[in-house]
C-alpha positions as CSV (number, residue, x, y, z in Angstrom):
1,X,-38.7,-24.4,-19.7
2,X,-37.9,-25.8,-16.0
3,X,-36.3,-23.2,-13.8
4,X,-32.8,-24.1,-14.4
5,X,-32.7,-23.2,-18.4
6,X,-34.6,-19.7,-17.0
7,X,-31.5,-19.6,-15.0
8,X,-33.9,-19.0,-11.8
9,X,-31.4,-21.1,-9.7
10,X,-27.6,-20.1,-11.0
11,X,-25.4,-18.5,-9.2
12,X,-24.6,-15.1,-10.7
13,X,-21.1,-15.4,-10.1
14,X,-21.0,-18.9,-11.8
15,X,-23.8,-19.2,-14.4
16,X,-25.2,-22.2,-15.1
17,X,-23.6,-23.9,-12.3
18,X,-26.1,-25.6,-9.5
19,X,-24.7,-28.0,-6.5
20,X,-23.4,-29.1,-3.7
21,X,-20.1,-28.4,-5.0
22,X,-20.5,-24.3,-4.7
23,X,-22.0,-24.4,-1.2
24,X,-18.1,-23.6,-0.1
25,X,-17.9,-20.5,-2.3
26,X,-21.9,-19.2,-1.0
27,X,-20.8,-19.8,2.9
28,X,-17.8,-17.7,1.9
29,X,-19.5,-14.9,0.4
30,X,-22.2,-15.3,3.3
31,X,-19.6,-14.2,6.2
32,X,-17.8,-11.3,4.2
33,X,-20.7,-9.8,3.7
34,X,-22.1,-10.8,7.6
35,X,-18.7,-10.7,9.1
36,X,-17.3,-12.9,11.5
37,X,-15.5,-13.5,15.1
38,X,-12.2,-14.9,15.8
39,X,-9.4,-15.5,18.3
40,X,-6.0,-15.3,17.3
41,X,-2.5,-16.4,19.9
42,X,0.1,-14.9,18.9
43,X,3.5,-16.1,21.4
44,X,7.1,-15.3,21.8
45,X,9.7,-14.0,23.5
46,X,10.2,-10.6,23.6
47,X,11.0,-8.3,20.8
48,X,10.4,-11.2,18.1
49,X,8.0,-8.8,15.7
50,X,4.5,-10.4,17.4
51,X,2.5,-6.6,17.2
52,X,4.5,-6.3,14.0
53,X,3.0,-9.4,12.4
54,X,-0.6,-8.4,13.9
55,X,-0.6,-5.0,12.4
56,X,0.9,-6.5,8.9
57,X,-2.2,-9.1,8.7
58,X,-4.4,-6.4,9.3
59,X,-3.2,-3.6,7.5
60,X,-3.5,-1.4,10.6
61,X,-2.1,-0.8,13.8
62,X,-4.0,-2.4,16.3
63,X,-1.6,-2.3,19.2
64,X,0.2,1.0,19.0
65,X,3.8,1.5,20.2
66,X,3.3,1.8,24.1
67,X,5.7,3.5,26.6
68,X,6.8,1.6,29.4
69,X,8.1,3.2,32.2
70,X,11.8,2.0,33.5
71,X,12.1,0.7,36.7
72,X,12.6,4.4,38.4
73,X,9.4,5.6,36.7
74,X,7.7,2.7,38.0
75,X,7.8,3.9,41.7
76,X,6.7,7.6,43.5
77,X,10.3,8.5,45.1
78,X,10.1,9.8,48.7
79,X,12.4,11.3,50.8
């Protein structure tokens, strides 16, 4: 029997299934399991929903709501 019909070189997710074809699906199992790095831009004007789309794609809340001061909490008042 070669190694093929032992089933030495299938894919356990797709049996019986050798070639160059299935190198997509083995580089995409490769970094899920390894993990990967990435940028992501995210622009618009103000109040648009940017954090909002960032925390729905990631299921978390990344940026949370932050408190910014008005402008007379901005400066130290002196008399």
């Amino acid at each position: 029997l070669s190694y093929a019909q032992q089933g030495q070189f299938t894919n356990p997710e797709t049996p019986g299934y050798v070639g160059f074809a299935n190198l997509p699906n083995q580089v995409h199992r490769k970094s899920v399991k390894k993990g990967f790095e990435f940028t992501l831009m995210v622009v618009g004007e103000s109040g648009l929903g940017k954090s909002t789309l960032i925390n729905s794609l990631f299921l978390t809340d990344l940026y949370p709501e932050r408190i910014i001061p008005g402008a007379a909490g901005s400066f130290a008042q002196k008399v």
